[in-house]
N, C-alpha and C positions, 0 to 999 in steps of 0.2 A: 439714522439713515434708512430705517425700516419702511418707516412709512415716507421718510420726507425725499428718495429720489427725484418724484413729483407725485404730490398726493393727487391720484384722481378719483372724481369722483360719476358716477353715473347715478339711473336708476331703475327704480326697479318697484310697481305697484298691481295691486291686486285683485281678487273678486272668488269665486266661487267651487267648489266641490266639481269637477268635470262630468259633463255631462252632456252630451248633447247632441242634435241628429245632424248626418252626414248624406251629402250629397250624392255619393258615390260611394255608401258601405258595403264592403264585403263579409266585415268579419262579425263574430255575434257576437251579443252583448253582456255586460254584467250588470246586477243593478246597481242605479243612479248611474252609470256608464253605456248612454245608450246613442247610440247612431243610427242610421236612417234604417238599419235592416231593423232597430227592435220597431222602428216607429212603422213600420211596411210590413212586419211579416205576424202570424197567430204566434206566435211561440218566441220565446227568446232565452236565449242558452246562456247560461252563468259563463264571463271570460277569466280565464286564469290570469295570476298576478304574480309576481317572484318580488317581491319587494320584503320579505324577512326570510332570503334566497332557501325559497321553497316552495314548489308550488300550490298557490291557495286562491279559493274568492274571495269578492273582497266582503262577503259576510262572515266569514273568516279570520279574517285581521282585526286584532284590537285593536288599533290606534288609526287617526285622523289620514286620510290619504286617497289620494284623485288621480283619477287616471284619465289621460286625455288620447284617445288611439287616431292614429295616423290619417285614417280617414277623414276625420273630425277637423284635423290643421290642415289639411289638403281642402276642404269643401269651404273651411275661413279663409283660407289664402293665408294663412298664416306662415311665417317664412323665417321668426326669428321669437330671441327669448320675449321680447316685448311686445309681440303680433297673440302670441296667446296667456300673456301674464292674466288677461280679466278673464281669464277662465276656470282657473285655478283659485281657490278664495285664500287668502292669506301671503298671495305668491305676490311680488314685486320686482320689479326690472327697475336700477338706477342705471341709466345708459347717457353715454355725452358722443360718441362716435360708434361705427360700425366696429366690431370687434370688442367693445370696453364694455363690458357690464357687470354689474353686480346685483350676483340675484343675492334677497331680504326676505326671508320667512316669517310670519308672524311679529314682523318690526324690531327684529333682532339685528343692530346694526348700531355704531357709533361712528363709523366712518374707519379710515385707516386701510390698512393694505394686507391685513388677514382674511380668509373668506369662514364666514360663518355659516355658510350652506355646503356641504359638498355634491361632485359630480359625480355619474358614474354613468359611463358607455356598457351597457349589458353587464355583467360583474365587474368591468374593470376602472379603479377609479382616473379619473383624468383631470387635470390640472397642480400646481402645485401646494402643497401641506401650508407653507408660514406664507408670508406678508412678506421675505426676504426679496422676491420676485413679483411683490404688486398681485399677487394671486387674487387679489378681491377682486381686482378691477378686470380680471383677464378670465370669468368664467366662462367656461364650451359653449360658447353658441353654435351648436352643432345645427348644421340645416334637418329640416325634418320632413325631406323627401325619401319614401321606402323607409320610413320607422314604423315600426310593427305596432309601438305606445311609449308615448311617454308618463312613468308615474312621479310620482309627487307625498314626497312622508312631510308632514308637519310635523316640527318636534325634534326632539334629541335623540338621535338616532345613533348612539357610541357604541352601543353594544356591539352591533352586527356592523356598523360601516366608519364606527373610529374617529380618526381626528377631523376637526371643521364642519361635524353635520350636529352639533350645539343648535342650529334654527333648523335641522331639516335637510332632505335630501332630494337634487334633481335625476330622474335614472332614465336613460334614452336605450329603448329596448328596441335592437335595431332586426328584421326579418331576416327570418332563418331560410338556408337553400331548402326548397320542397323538393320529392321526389316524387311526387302525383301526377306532373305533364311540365313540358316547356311552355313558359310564360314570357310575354310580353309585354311591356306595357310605356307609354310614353307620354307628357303633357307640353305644349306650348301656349306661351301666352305674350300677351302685351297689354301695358298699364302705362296711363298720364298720372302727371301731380300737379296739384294746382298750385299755380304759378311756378312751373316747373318746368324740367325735361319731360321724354317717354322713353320709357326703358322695356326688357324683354325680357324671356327666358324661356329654357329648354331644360328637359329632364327625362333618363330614360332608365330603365331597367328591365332587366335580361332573366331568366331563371331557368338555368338547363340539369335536368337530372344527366348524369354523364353514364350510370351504371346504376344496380339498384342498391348499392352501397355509397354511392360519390353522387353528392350534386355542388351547382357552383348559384353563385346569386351576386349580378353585378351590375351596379348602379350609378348616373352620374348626374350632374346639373350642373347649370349657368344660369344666374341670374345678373341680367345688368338693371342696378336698379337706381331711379331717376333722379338728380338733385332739385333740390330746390331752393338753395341759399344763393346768393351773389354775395358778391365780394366787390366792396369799394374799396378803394388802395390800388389792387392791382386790375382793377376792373374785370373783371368774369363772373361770367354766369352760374347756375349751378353747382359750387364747388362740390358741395356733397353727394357727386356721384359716384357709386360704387360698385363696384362686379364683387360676386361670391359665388366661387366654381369649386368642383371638387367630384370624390366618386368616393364607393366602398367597394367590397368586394371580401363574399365569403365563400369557403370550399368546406362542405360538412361529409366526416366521412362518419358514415354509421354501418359496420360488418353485422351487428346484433343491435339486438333492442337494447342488449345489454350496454354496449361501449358505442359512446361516441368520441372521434376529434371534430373542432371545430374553430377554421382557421381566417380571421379578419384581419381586413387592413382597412384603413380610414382617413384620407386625406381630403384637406378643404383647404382656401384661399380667400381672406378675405383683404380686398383694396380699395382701401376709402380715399378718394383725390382730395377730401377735405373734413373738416368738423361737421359736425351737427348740429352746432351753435349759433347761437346767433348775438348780437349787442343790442343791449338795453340798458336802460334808465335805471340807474341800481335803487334807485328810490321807487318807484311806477312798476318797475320790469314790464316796460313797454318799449318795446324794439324799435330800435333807429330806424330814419325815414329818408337819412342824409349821411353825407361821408362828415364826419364828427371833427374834423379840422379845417374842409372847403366849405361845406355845408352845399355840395351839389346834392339834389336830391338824390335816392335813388329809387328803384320799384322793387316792392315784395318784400324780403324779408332779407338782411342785411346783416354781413360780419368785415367789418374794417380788418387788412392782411398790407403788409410790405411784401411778403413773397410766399408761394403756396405752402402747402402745410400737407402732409396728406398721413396716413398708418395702414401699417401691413400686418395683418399677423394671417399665421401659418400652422392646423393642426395637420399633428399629422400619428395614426395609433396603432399598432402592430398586437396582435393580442393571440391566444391560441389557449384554446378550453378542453381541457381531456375529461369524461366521467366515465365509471364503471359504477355500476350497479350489482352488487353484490347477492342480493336479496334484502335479506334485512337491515342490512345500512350501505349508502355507496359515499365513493369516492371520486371528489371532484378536484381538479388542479385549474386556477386560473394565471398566467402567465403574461407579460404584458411590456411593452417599450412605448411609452408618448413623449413627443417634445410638443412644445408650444415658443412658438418666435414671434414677436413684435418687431417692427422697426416705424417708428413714428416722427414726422418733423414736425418743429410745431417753432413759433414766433416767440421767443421769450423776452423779447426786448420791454415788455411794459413790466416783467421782475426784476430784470436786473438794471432796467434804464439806459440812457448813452455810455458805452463801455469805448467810448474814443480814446478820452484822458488817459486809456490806462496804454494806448497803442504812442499817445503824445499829439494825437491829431487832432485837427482844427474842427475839423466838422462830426457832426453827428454820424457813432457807428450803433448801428441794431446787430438782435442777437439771435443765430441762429442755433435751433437746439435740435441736432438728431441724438435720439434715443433708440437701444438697441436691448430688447430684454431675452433671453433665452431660458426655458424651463426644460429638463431631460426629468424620465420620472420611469424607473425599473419599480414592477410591485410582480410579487407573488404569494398566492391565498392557495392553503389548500385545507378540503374541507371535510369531514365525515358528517350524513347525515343519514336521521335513520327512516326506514320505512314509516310509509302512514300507518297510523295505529291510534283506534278508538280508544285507548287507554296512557299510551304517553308516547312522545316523540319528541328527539331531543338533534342538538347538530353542537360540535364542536369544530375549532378552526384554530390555524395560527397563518399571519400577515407580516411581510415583511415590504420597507422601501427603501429605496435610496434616490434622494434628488439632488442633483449635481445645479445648480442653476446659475445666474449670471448680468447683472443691472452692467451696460454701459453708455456714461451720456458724455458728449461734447459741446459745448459751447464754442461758438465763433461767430466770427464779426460779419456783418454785411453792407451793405451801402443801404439804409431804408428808403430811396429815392429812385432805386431801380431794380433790391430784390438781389443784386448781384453781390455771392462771395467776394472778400478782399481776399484777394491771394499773398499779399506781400505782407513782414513778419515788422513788427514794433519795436519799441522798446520804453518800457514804463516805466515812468520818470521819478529821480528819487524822492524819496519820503512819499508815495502816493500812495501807499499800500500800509503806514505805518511809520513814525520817524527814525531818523537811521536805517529805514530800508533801501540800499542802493539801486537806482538807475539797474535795471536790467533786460536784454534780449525777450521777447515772448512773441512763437511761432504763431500765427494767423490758424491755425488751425486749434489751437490748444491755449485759449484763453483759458478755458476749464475744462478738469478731463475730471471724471468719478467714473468707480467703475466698484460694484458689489459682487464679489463671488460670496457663492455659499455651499454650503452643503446640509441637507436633513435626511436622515438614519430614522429608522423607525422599525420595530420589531413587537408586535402583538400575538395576545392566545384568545381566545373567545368562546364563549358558548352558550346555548339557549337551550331552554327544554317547556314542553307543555305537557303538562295534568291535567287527562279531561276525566274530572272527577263524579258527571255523570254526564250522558249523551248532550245533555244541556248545557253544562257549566263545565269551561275547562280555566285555567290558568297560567301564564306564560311569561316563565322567567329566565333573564339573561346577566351576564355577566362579562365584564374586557379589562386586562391590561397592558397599556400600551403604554411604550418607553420608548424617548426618541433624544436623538445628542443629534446638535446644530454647531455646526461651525462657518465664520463667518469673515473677512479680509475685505478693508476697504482700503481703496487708493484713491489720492486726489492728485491731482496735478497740475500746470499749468500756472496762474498766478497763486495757489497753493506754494507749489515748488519754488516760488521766486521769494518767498515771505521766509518759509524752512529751510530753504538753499538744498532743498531735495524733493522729492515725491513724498507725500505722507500716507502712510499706512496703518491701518487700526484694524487691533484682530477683536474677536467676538468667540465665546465657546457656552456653550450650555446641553444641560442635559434633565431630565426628569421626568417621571412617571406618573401615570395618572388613572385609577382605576375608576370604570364607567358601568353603569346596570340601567337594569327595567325589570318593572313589576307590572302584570296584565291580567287582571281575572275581565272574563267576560260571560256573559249569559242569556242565551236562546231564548227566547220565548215564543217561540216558533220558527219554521222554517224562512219566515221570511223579515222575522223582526229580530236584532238582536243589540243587546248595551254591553257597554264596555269602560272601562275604567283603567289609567295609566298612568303611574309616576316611571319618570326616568331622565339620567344624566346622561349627559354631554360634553364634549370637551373639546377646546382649540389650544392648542400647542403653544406654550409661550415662546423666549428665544434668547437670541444677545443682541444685544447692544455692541456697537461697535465701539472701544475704549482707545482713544488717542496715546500716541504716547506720551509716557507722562505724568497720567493722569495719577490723581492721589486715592488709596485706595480705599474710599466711601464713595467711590465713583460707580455711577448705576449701569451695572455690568449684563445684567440679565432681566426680562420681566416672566412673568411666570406665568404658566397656562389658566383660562377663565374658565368657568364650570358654569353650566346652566342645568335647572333641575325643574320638569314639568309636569304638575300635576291636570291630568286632564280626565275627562268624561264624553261617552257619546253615543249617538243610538241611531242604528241604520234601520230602516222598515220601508218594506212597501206591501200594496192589497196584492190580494191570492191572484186577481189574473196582473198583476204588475205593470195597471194603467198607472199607479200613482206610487212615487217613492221619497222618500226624504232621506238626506244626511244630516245629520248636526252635532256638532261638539262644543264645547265649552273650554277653554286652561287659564290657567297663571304658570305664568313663568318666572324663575326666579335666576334673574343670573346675578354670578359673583363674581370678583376680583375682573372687573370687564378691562380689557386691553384698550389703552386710551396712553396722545400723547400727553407727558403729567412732567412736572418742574420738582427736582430733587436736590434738597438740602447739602451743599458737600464743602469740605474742606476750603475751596476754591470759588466757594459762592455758587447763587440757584445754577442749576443743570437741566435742560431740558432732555427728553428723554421719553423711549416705550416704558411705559409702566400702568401699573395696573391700579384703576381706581375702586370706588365703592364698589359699584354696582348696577343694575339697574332691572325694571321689574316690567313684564308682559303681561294683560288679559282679557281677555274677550271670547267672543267665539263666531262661529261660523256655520250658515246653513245651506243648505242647496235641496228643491222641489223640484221631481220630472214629473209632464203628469201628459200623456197620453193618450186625449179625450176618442179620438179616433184612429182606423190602418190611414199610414202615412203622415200624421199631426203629431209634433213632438214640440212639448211646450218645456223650457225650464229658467228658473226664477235662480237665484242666488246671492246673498249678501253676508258682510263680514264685519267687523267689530272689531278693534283695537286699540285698545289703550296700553298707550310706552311711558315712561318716566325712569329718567335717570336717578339715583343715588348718590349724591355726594357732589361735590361741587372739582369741575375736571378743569384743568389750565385753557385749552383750547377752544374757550367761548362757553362751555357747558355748563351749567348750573340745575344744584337738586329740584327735582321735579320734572324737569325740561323734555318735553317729547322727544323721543329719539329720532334722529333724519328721515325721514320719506318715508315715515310710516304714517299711512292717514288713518284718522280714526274711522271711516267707513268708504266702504267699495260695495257695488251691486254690478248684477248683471240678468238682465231679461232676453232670452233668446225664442226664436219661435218658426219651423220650418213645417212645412208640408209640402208633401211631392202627391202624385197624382199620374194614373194612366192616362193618356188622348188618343188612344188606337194603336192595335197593333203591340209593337215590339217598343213604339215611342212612351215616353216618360215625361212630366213637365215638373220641375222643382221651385219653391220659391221660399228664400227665409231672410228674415232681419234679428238686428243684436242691436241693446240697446244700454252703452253701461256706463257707471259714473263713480268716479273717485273725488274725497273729500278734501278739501286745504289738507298740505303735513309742510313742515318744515327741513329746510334743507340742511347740509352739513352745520356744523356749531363751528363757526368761523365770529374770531374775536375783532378781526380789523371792522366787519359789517356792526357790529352789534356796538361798538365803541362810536362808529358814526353815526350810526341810527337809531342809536338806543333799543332796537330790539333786534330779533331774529329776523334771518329773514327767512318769508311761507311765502310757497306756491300757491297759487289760485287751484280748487276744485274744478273738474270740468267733467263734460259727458258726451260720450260719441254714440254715432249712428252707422250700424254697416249694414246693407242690403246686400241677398245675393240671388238668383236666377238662371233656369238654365231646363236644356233637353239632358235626355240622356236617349240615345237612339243606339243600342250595342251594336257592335262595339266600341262607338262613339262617345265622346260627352263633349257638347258646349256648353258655356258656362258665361255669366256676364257677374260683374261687381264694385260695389264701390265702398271704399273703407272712409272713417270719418265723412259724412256724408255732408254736414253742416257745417264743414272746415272748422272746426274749434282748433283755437292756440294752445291747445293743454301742455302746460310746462313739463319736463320729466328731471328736471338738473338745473343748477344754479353753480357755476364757477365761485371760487372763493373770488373778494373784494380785495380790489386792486391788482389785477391777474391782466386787467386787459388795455385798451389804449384809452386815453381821454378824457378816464374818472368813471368808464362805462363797466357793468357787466357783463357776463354773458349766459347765456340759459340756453336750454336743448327743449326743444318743440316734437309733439308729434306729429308726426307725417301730415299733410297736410290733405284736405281730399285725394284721393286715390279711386279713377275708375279703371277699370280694365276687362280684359276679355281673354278665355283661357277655349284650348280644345284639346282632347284628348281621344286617348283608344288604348284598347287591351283587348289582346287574344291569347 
């Protein structure tokens, strides 16, 4: 029941080292992290990074890691995790709806309902730990208006950030209240889709020093943003229209340089009236042209529906950061409450087929499924770290969480001929469920009821230290153990209950430890060039299994946590006046005991089931060029490399060798902006992006591969964005168009036999998008 409430799957693809100029930079630069101020101004200032929480540049850090600032998704119009996936090299978005994604690191992914990347809102992490709550598929798409930067760790990051960052970590570093002046600042815009709606949005933020100890920083937005699918069945336009609204809001109090509080809230909304998907040819995956049982044609791009569908989810973050600073080590407390809510309708009647017979009716009943998930997630980190010190510096910590979470789905009947609930209650006729099962009652609303509670505990110590064993060469090592106990209670109901003559419940318990490190020597060879070398583990939390009662005791009760272990290499340089810079790295990754659904041996014949198989193995690497040739010209290049293969041959379609999901074996990205004075105070800006991802294949789905003999792969594709514009202070307009040559670039493939008529279904990107933004700050 882990994974199987309803497996979903999204996605999630890649490109390049971040980098790149900004239409509207304010803030200065680091290298290979450069926005329009490095590309505009004689000088460019190193930006600080908290991503091994403590402040460094990123010549600094050994290991692989991109940082994308706020400006940089503001001037792409970027608005979500898949709007800036190709900028990041190795990063991937699998997305099927607004709200569902799952981000893919380095093609670390077999599918399932654990996440293998973790999140984290400023120190605090968000989302939940296991797969008991579908965590993969429900990662923070936090909107990234007023985010000060987002970074980006490739790799296993256990040490310092624990369970699920096994592929790597997402960290949304959101702007601190200033106490230098009141700030304003505000953007509107409007955007078409082709063959679509036009949608809107608004977005503002506030910054008032209140005292010269207190200030406050408060932010919000709206975006309504456009569909472009129709729906034959119920006939409407645009299902996939969606609004995502929300604000933050922080009060930083600083009496001394010494001690700070600093107190965040963080709420968003996201409402999708429908999927992202569309039906196709599961042999072609080429999208219907006609309603698939009238064969009336339709226009544009097509999902057959008996009645709407739509998903809700809801963050919402409460967070509170105390530090003193001691002198030669300070203390930091990070504090924290997030929930995360879904509530999702969706058509299930092509799973479970006509469910009349079992009400005893004549005619066909369809099935309607709302789904309701709920994540709570209490964490507290408190940490000692010590001053900067040419000779060593070290940080120790301990983490605690507890997540309370919560799956619940109902099934019931609908009329498919008009979309309309049956209110009135059956009664399933005997032997229909089994022989000797009698004739019984069953409520119109409670055809099937499941409902997953859980609970996951977790309590870690940590610590890292570096030797810099001469001004050149330091070394940096860490160490975590983290222990977590899961419990877990499942109910089924409904024609369950009519089969058992009760509600069935199955409990779930597990517990276990897992100790995680990193090793990092690196070495200067000037100020401006430096290499670096890193092995280190990671780890995702294994669980329970729900056990029926009953069950005989060879019954697979638990699966156990996977471990991934990365050995990598890399070398950051740029020239003395820092026209020109490079990243690159190289790894293998080696994971083991991968969490995969797997068929066990038992008393009572095969069992399906979470368990853990071989394995599977990552390598390649990844580069990124800025290069500067003139004030104002900011060129940069970027491309990635990945090779995935599984280990061992998995129940669920997979076989040794077999690429793993939606990881392509290469992604690039060319970007290229330059701005320019035209008189006065006015400014004229202009840039395009131009990026391309490879065929990879989608989840390992057995029903596809038994009828088609092989996998099924997505087509490679490549987009086009232009963007333009004044900047007249305190003004900016702006013009732009995203996907410029309409490409169908697939991002998801629904598993086979999911949907109506023998058809599939697949998730598309956005489809041309022009629009026009204005803006000001004072």
């Amino acid at each position: 029941m882990t994974s199987g409430f309803r497996a979903r799957a999204c996605w999630l693809s890649s490109a390049a080292l971040l980098t790149a100029s900004g239409a509207y930079a304010q803030q200065a630069s680091p290298p290979l992290v450069i926005d329009r101020t490095a590309a505009d101004s004689d000088t460019i200032d190193d930006i600080v990074v908290t991503a091994q929480k403590r402040a460094q540049t990123l010549i600094e850090i050994p290991q692989s890691i991109s940082v994308v600032s706020g400006d940089v998704l503001e001037q792409r119009h970027a608005t979500s995790l898949i709007d800036y996936a190709s900028l990041v090299p190795g990063l991937g978005i699998q997305q099927q709806n607004a709200g569902e994604s799952r981000i893919i690191l380095r093609g670390i992914n077999t599918g399932g309902s654990s996440p293998t990347v973790a999140v984290y809102i400023d120190d605090t992490p968000f989302g939940s730990s296991t797969g008991q709550t579908n965590a993969a598929h429900l990662a923070g798409d936090i909107d990234p208006f007023d985010i000060e930067r987002i970074e980006v760790l490739r790799g296993p990051q256990g040490t310092l950030y624990g369970a699920n960052s096994l592929g790597g970590l997402v960290k949304y570093v959101t702007a601190e209240p200033k106490f230098d002046r009141i700030s304003v600042r505000g953007q509107g815009g409007v955007e078409t889709v082709d063959g679509g709606g036009v949608g809107w949005s608004g977005n503002g933020v506030v910054n008032v020093p209140l005292s010269d100890t207190l200030a406050v920083r408060a932010s919000g937005f709206y975006r309504e943003i456009p569909g472009y699918i129709d729906s034959v069945g119920i006939r409407a336009s645009d299902i996939n229209h969606t609004a995502n609204y929300g604000g933050r809001a922080s009060l930083l109090f600083r009496p001394s340089e010494r001690f700070s509080i600093r107190l965040t809230a963080l709420a968003q909304n996201i409402r999708a009236h429908g999927r992202d998907t569309v039906d196709v040819d599961p042999a072609t995956l080429k999208p219907i042209t006609a309603d698939p049982f009238t064969g009336e044609p339709g226009k544009g791009l097509l999902r057959y529906q008996t009645l709407r569908e739509g998903n809700r989810v809801d963050y919402r973050l409460y967070s509170g950061t105390v530090a003193y600073d001691f002198g030669p080590v300070s203390l930091t407390s990070i504090t924290s409450y997030a929930t995360l809510r879904q509530h999702e309708d969706i058509d299930a009647t092509p799973l479970l087929g006509d469910i009349g017979p079992f009400y005893g009716a004549a005619t066909p009943f369809g099935t309607n499924q709302p789904s309701d998930i709920r994540q709570k997630k209490f964490s507290q980190e408190i940490r000692l770290t010590s001053a900067k010190s040419s000779r060593f510096e070290w940080l120790i910590g301990g983490y605690y969480t507890r997540e309370p979470g919560r799956i619940f789905q109902l099934y019931r009947p609908f009329d498919p001929t008009t979309g309309a609930l049956l209110p009135q209650a059956g009664t399933i006729p005997a032997d229909l469920l089994g022989p000797g099962v009698p004739a019984a009652p069953l409520p119109f609303s409670q055809f099937l009821v499941a409902q997953l509670d859980s609970t996951y505990k977790e309590y870690a110590g940590f610590g890292s230290a570096t030797l810099h064993l001469t001004h050149a060469f330091d070394i940096t090592g860490g160490v975590r153990y983290s222990h977590n106990e899961q419990d877990t209670a499942q109910t089924l109901g409904g024609a369950f209950a009519v089969v058992q003559g009760a509600d069935v419940t199955s409990l779930g318990r597990s517990s276990e430890g897992v100790w995680t490190w990193s090793f990092s020597p690196r070495y200067e060879l000037n100020r401006r060039v430096a290499v670096y070398a890193r092995v280190a583990k990671g780890y995702r939390p294994g669980g329970p299994n729900v056990v029926p009662p009953g069950a005989p005791a060879d019954y697979p009760a638990r699966f156990r946590a996977d471990t991934l272990i990365s050995y990598e290499a890399g070398v950051r340089a740029e020239t003395p006046d820092r026209t020109f810079g490079v990243d690159a790295s190289v790894y293998y990754l080696d994971w083991k005991d991968t969490q995969v659904t797997t068929t066990f041996q038992t008393s009572i014949g095969p069992v399906s089931a979470d368990g853990n198989g071989e394995g599977a193995k990552s390598y390649g690497g990844e580069v990124t060029a800025t290069l500067r040739p003139t004030r104002g010209f900011l060129v940069v290049g970027s491309a990635a490399y990945n090779y995935t293969a599984l280990k061992g041959d998995i129940l669920v379609g997979g076989a040794d060798g077999d690429q793993l999901p939606y990881a392509p074996r290469w992604t690039a990205t060319l970007s290229a902006d330059y701005d320019w004075a035209i008189g006065g105070k006015v400014k004229a800006f202009v840039g395009g992006t131009i990026a391309m991802i490879s065929d990879r294949p989608a989840d390992f789905d057995t029903g596809y591969q038994t009828t088609f003999g092989h996998r099924l792969i997505l087509d490679g594709y490549e987009t086009i964005d232009l963007r333009a514009g004044l900047e007249m202070k305190p003004f900016t307009l702006s013009v732009y168009a995203r996907n410029l040559a309409n490409a169908g670039g697939q991002t998801y493939a629904g598993a086979y036999g999911t949907r109506y008529a023998g058809l599939s279904d697949v998730a598309l990107i956005r489809p041309r998008t022009i629009g026009l933004t204005a803006g000001f700050e004072f």
